[in-house]
C-alpha positions as a Markdown table, in Angstrom:
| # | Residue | x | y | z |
|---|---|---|---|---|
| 1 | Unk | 0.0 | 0.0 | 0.0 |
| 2 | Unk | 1.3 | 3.3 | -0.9 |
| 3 | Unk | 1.8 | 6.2 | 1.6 |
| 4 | Unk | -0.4 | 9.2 | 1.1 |
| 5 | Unk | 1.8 | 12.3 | -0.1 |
| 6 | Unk | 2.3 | 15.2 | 2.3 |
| 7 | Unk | -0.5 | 17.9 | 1.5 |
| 8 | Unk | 1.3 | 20.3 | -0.6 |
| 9 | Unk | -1.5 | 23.2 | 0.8 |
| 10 | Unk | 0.0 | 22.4 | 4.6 |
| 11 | Unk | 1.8 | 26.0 | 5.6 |
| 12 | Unk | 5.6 | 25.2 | 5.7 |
| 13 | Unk | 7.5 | 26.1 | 8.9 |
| 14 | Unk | 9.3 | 29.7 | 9.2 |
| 15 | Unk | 12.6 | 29.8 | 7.9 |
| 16 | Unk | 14.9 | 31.6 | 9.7 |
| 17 | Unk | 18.6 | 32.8 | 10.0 |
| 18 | Unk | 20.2 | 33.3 | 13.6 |
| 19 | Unk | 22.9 | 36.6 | 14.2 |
| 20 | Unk | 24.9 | 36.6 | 17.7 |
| 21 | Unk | 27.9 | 39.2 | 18.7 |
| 22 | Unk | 30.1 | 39.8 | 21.2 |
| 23 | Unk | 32.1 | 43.2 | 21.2 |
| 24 | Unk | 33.9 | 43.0 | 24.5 |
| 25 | Unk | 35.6 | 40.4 | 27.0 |
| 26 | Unk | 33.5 | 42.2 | 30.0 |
| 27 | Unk | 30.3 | 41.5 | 28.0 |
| 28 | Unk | 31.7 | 37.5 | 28.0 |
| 29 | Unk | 32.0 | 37.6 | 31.5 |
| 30 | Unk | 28.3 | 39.1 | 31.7 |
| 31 | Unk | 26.2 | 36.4 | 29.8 |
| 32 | Unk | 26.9 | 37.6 | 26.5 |
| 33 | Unk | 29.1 | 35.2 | 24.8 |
| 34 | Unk | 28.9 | 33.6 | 21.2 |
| 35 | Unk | 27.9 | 30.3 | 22.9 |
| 36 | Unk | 25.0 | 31.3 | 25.0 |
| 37 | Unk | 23.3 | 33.2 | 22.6 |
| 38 | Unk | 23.3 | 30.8 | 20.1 |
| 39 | Unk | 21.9 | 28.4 | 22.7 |
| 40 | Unk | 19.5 | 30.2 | 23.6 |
| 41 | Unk | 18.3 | 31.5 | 19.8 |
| 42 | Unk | 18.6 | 27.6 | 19.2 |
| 43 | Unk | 16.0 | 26.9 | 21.7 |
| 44 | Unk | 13.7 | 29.6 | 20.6 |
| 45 | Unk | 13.8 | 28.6 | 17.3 |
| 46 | Unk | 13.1 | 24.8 | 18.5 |
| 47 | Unk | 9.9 | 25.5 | 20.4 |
| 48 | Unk | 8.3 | 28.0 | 17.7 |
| 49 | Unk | 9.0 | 25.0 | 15.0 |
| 50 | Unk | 11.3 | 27.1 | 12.7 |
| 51 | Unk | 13.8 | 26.1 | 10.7 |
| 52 | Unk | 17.4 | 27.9 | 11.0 |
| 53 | Unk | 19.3 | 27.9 | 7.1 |
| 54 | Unk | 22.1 | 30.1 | 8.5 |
| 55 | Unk | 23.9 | 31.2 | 11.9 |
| 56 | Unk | 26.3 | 34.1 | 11.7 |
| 57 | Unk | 28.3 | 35.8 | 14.4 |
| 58 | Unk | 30.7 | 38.8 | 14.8 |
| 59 | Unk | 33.2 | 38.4 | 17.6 |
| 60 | Unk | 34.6 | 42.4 | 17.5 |
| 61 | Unk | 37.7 | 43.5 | 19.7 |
| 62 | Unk | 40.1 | 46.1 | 20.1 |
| 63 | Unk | 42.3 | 44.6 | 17.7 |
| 64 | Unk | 39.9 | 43.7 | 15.1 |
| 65 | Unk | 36.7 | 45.3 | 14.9 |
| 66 | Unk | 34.0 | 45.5 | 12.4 |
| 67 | Unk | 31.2 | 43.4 | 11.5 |
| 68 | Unk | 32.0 | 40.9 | 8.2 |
| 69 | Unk | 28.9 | 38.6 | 8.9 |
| 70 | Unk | 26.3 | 40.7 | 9.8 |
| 71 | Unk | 27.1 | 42.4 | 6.0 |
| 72 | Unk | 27.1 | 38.8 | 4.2 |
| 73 | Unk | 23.4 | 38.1 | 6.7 |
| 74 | Unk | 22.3 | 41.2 | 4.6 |
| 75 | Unk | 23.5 | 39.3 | 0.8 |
| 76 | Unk | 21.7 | 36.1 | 1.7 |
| 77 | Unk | 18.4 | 37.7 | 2.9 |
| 78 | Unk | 18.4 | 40.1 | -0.1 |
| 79 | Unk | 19.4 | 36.9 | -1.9 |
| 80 | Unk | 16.4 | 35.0 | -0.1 |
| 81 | Unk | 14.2 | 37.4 | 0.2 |
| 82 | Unk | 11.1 | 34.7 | -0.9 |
| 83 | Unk | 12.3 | 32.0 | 1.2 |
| 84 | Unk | 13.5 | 34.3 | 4.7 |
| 85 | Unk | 13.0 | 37.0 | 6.1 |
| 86 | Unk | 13.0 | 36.1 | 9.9 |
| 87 | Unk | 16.0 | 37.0 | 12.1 |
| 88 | Unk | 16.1 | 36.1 | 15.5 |
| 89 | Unk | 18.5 | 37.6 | 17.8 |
| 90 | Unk | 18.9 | 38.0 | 21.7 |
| 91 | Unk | 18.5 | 41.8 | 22.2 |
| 92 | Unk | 18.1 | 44.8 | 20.0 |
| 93 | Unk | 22.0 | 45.7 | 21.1 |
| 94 | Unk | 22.7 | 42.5 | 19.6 |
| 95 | Unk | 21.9 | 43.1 | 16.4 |
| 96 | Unk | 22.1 | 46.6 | 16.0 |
| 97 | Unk | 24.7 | 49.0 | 16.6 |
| 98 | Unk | 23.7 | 52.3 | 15.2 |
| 99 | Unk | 20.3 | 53.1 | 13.4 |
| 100 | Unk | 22.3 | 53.2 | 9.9 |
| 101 | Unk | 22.0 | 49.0 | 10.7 |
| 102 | Unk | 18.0 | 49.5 | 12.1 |
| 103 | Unk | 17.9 | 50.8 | 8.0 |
| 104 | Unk | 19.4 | 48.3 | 6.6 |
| 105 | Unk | 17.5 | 45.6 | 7.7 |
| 106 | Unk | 14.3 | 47.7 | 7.7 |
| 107 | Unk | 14.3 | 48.4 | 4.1 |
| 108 | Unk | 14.0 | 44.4 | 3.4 |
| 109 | Unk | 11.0 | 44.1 | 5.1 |
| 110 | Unk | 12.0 | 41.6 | 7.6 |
| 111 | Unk | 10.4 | 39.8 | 11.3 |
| 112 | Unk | 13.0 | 40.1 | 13.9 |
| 113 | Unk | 12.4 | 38.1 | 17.2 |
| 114 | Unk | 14.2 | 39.9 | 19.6 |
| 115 | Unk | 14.4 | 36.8 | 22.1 |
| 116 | Unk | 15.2 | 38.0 | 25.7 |
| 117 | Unk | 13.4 | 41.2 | 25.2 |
| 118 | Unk | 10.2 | 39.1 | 24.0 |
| 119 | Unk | 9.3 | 41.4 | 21.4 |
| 120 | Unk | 8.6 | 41.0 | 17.6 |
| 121 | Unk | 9.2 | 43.5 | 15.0 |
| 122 | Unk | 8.0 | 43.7 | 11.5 |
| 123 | Unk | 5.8 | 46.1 | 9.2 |
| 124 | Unk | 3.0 | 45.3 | 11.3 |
| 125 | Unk | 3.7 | 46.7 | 14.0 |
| 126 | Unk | 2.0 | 48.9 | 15.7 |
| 127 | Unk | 3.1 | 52.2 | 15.6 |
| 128 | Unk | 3.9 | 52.5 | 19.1 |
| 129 | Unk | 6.0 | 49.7 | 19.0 |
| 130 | Unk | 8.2 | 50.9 | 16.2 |
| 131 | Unk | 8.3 | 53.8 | 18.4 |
| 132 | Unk | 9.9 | 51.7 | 21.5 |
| 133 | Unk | 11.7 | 49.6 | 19.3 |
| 134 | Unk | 14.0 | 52.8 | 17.6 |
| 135 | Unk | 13.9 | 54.2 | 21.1 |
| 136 | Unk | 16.0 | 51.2 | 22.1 |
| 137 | Unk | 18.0 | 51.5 | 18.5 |
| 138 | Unk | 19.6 | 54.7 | 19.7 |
| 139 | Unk | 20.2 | 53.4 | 23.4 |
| 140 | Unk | 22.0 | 50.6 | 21.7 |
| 141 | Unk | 24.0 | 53.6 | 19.8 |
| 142 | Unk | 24.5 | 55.0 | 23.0 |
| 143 | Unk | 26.0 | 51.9 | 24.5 |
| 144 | Unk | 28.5 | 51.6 | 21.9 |
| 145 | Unk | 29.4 | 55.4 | 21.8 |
| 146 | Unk | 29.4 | 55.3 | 26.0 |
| 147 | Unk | 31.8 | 51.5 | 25.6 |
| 148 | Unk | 34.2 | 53.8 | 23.1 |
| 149 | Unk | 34.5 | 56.2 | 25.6 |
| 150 | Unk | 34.9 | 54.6 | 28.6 |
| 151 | Unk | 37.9 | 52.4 | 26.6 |
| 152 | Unk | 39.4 | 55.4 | 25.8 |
| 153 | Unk | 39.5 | 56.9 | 28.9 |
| 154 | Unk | 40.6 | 53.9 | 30.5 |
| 155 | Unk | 43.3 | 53.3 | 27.8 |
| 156 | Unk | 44.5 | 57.1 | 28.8 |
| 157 | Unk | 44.3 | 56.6 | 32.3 |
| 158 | Unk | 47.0 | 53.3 | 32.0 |
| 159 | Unk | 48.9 | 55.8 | 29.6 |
| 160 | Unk | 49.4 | 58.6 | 32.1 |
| 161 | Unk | 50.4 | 55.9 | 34.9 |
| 162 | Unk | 53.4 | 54.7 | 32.7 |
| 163 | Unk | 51.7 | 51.5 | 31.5 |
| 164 | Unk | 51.3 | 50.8 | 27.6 |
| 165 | Unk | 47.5 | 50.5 | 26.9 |
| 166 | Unk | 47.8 | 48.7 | 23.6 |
| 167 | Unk | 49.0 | 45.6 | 22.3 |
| 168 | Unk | 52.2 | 44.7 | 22.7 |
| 169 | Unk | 55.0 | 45.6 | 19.9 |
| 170 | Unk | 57.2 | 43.0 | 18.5 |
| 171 | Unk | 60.0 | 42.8 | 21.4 |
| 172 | Unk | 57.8 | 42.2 | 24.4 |
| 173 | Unk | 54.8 | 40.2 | 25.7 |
| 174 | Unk | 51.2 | 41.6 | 27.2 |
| 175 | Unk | 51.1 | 39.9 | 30.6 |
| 176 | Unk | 49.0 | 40.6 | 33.4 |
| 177 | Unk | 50.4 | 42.7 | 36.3 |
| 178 | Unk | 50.6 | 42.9 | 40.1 |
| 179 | Unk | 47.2 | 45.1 | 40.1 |
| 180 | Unk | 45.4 | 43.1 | 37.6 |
| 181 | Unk | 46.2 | 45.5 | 34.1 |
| 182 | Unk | 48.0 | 44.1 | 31.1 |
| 183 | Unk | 51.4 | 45.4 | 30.7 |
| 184 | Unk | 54.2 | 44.3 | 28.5 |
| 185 | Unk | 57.4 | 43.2 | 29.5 |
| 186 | Unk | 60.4 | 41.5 | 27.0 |
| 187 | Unk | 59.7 | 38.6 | 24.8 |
| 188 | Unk | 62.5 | 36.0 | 24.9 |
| 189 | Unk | 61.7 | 35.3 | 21.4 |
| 190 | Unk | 61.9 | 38.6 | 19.4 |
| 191 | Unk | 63.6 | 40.9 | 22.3 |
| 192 | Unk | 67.0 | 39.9 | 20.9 |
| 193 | Unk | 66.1 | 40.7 | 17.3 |
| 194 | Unk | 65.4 | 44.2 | 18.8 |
| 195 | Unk | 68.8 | 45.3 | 19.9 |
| 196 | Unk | 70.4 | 43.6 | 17.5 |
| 197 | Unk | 68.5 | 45.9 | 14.7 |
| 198 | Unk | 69.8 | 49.4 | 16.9 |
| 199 | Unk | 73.1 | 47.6 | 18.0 |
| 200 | Unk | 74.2 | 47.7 | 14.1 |
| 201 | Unk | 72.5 | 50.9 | 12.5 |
| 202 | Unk | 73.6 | 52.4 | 15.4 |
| 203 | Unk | 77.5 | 52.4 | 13.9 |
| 204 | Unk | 76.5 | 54.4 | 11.1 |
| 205 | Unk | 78.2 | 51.7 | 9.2 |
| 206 | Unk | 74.6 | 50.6 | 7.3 |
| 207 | Unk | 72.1 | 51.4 | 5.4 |
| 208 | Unk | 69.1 | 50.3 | 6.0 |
| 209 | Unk | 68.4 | 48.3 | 3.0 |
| 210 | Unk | 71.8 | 46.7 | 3.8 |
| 211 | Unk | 70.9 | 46.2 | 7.3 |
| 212 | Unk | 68.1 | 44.5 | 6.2 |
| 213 | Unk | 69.6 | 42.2 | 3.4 |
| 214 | Unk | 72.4 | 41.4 | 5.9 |
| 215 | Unk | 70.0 | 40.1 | 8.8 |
| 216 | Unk | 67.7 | 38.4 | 6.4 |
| 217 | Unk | 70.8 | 36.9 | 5.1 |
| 218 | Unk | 71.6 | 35.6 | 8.7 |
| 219 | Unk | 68.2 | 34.1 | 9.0 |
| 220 | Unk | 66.1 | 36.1 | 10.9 |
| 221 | Unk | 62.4 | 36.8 | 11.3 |
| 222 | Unk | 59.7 | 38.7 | 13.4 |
| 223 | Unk | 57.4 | 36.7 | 14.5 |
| 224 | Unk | 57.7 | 33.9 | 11.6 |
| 225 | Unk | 57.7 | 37.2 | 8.8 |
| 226 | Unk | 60.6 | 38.1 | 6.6 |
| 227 | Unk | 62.0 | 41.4 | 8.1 |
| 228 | Unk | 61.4 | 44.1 | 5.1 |
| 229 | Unk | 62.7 | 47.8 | 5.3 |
| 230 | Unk | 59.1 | 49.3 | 5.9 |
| 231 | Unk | 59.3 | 47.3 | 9.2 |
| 232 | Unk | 62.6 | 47.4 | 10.4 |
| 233 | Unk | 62.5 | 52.0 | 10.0 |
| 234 | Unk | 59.3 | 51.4 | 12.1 |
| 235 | Unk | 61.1 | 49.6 | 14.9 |
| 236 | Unk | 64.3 | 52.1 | 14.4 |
| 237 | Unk | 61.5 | 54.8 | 15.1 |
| 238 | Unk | 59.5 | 53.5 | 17.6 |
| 239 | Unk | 60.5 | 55.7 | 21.0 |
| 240 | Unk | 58.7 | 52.7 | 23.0 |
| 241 | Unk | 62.4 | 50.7 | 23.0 |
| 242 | Unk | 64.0 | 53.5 | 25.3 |
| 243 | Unk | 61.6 | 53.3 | 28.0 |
| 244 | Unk | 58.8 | 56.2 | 26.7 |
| 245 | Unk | 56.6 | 55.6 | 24.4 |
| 246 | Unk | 53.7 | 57.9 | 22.5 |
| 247 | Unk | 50.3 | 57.8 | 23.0 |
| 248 | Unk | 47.2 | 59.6 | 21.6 |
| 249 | Unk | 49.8 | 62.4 | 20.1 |
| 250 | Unk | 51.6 | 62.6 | 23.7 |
| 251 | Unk | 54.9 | 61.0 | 24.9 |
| 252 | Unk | 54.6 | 59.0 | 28.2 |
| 253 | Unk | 57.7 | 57.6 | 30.5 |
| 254 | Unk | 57.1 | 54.2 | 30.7 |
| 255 | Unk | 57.2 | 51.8 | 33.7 |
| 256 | Unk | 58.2 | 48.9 | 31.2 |
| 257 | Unk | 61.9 | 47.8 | 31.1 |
| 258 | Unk | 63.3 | 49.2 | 28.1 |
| 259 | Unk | 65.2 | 47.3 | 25.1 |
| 260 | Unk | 68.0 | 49.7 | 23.9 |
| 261 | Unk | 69.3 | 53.1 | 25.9 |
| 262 | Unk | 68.6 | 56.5 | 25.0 |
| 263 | Unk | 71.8 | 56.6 | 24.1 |
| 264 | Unk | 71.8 | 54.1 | 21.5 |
| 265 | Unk | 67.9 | 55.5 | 20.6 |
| 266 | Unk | 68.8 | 59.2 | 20.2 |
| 267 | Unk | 72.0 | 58.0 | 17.9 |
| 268 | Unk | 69.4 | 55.8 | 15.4 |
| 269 | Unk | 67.2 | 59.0 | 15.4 |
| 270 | Unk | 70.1 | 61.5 | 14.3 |
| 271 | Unk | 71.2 | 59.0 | 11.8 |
| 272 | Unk | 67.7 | 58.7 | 10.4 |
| 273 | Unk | 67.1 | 62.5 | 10.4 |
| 274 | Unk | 70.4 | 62.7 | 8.7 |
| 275 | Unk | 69.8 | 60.3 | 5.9 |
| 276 | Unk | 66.4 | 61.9 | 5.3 |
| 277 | Unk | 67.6 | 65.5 | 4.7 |
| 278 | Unk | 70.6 | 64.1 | 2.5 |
| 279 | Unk | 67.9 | 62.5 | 0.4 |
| 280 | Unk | 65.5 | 65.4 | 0.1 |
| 281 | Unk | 68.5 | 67.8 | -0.6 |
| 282 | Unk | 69.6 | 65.3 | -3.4 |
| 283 | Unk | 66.7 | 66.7 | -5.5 |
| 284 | Unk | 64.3 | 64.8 | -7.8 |
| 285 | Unk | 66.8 | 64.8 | -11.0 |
| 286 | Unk | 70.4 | 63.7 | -10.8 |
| 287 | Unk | 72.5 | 65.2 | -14.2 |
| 288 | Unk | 75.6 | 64.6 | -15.5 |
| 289 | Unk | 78.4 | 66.8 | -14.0 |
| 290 | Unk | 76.3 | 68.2 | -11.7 |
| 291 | Unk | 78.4 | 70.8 | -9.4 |
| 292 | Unk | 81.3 | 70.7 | -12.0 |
| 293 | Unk | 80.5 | 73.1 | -14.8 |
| 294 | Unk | 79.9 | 76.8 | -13.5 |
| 295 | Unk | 79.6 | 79.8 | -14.9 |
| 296 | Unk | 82.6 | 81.8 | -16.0 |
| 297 | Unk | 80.7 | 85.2 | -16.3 |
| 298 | Unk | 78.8 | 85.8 | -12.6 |
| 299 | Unk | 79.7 | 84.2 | -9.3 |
| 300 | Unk | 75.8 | 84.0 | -9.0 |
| 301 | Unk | 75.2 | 82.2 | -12.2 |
């Protein structure tokens, strides 16, 4: 006996695509991370009988910010519009971090389940609901703006204490301190690499191409990279070596232990500066017999 075919008239279940983010390690340590969100949009999407096509997540830090998958969950709605047009995310600061997103979305006429806030948002809505919902748009801007802020300031505050706020350069290591904040302190592996570089330019007896051919020649690498001449004048530059370093346009003494002494430092920076102005005084054209040939009727020809 044959089975009966499924009834092609039954409604088919809501299709649906999942977006979780995390911008912060303090907003891991509140709840917030990739993991529980997903669970929990998992669940959601379990007990209302939907079916989930995609899951994308943006994990944003201070090194690498921006959000890649929330721009390709626009291409595959736009992409599907007839087949999705259900998000489901855990909070309207989830999904949205400036009203430029809240438009976006909004002009592909789209159902968001906001999960944990319990609401649903679509052209339907009431208007007084659109109302709260963009209400909570901008406080989500706010967040962000207020999380900027309070990074910076806090960055500034490590700054003016002597601590570097950022990551650490090639030549030392972020490691947490006596009082909890990241410093940096010398890296075994790339620390040597770092003196050697001012130890030799420091002579006067290089260039820095030939600097750079010569330790390349020798083997060496930063951090598993070739060393290139871009790089290495960075390094040469960078005060951070001698035991100060710049921050937001201002130069800090640093509590960190330095690499090279001011000495050495201040010699690389008058050999740099020198080597600059020789070049910019050579001129764009080089002729023949240049400085040879004068003029044998004016001292000022």
């Amino acid at each position: 006996m044959m089975r009966p075919s499924a009834n092609p008239t039954a409604p088919q279940p809501t299709r649906v695509v999942l977006y979780v983010r995390v911008s912060s390690k303090e907003q891991e340590a509140e709840g917030f991370s990739i993991p529980a969100q997903i669970r929990l949009l998992r669940e959601y999407a379990f007990n209302k009988g939907f079916v989930i096509l995609r899951e994308f997540e943006d994990v944003e830090t201070a090194k690498a910010s921006g959000r890649t998958h929330f721009n390709e969950m626009f291409a595959y709605l736009k992409g599907h519009h007839a087949s999705c047009r259900t998000i489901l995310a855990e909070k309207t600061d989830r999904l949205y971090r400036n009203p430029k997103d809240w438009v976006t979305l909004d002009d592909l006429d789209l159902e968001i389940h906001f999960v944990k806030e319990n609401e649903i948002v679509s052209k339907n809505s009431r208007s007084s609901e659109k109302l709260m919902h963009g209400l909570k748009v901008l406080m989500a801007k706010n967040f962000i703006d207020n999380l900027a802020e309070e990074t910076h300031k806090g960055m500034l505050e490590k700054a003016r204490s002597g601590i570097y706020p950022s990551c650490a350069p090639v030549g030392y290591q972020n490691v947490a301190g006596p009082n909890g904040k990241r410093v940096i302190i010398p890296d075994p592996a790339t620390e040597g690499i770092i003196t050697e570089l001012f130890a030799r330019f420091s002579t006067g007896s290089y260039s820095l191409d030939g600097l750079v051919a010569e330790l390349r020649g020798e083997g060496m690498t930063l951090r598993g990279h070739k060393l290139h001449k871009s790089g290495a004048h960075q390094i040469l530059r960078k005060r951070l070596y001698m035991g100060d370093f710049d921050w937001d346009g201002t130069t800090y003494p640093g509590t960190h232990e330095p690499l090279v002494t001011r000495e050495s430092w201040q010699k690389v920076q008058e050999l740099l500066d020198a080597r600059a102005e020789n070049k910019t005084r050579k001129g764009k054209y080089d002729f023949a017999f240049t400085g040879l040939v004068h003029c044998g009727h004016s001292a000022v020809c």
